[in-house]
C-alpha positions as CSV (number, residue, x, y, z in Angstrom):
1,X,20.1,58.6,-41.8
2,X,20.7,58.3,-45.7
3,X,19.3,54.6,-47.1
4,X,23.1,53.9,-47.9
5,X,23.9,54.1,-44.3
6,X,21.4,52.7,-42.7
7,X,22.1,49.5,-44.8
8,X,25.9,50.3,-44.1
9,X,25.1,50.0,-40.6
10,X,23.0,47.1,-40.4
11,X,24.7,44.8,-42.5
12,X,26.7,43.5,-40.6
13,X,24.5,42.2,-37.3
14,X,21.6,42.0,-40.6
15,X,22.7,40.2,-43.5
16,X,19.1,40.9,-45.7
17,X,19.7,44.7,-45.1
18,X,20.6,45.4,-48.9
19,X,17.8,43.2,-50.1
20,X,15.2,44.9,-48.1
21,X,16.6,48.3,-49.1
22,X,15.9,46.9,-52.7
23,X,12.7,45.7,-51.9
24,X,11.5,48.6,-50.3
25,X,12.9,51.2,-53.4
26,X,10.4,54.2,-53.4
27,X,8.6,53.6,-50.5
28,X,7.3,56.8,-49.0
29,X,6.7,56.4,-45.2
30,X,4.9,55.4,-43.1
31,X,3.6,52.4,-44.5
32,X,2.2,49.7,-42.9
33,X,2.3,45.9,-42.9
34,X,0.5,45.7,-46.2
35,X,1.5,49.0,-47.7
36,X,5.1,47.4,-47.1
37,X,4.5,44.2,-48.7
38,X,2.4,46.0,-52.1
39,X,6.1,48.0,-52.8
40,X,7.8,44.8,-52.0
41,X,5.6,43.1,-55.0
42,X,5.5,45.9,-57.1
43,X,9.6,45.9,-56.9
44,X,9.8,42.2,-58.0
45,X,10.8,40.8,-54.8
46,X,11.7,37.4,-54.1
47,X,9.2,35.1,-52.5
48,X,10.9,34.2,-49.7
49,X,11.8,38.0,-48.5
50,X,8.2,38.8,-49.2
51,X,7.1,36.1,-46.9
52,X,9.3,37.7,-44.1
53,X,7.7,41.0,-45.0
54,X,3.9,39.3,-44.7
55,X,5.3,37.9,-40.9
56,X,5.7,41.4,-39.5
57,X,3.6,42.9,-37.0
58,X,0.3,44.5,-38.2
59,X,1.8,48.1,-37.8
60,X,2.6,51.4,-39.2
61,X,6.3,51.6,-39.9
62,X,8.1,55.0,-40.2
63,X,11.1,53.9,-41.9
64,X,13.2,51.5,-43.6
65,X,15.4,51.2,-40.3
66,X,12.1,50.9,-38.3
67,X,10.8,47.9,-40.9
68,X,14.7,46.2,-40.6
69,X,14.8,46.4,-36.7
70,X,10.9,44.6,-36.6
71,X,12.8,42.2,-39.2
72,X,15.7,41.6,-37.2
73,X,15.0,42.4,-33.6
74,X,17.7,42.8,-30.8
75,X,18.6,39.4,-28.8
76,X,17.0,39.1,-25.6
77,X,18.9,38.1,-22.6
78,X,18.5,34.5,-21.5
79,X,15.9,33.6,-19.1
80,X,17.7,33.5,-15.4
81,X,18.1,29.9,-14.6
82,X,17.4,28.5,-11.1
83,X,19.7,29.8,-8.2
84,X,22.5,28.0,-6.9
85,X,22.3,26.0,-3.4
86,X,23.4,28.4,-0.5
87,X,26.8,25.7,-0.3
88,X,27.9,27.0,-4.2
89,X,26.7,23.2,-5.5
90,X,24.5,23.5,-8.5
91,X,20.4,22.7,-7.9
92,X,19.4,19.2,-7.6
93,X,17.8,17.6,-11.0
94,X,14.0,17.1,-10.4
């Protein structure tokens, strides 16, 4: 997938997609955590987006979609909550 895609197609569930595009400009992958962070710094980035780019895991990242998924990970599904009493009511407090 083409960088103008990719950012096409996570924009709108990722709104820093563009501005880690940017950020990332010339990177030749993979990279890892650091590697990520040196062309982040070496393309001017801003503080704050470099900060989320020091958070990620400590791993080797194959592409700019692999570095804005770990950025921007899918929701998980709530935790199941305690079952309803056999009679439909709702559990008792504790």
């Amino acid at each position: 997938m083409a960088l103008d895609e990719t950012t096409q197609a996570l924009e709108p569930a990722f709104p820093l997609a563009g501005q880690v595009a940017s950020a990332l400009e010339g990177a030749v992958y993979p990279l890892t955590r650091r590697e990520l962070v040196l062309v982040a710094r070496a393309n001017e980035t801003p503080r704050t987006l470099l900060s989320l780019l020091e958070g990620l895991p400590d791993a080797r990242y194959r592409s700019l979609e692999d570095v804005q998924v770990a950025l921007n990970p899918p929701p998980q599904p709530p935790a199941p909550g305690p079952a309803p009493a056999r009679d439909g009511r709702p559990p008792a407090s504790r």
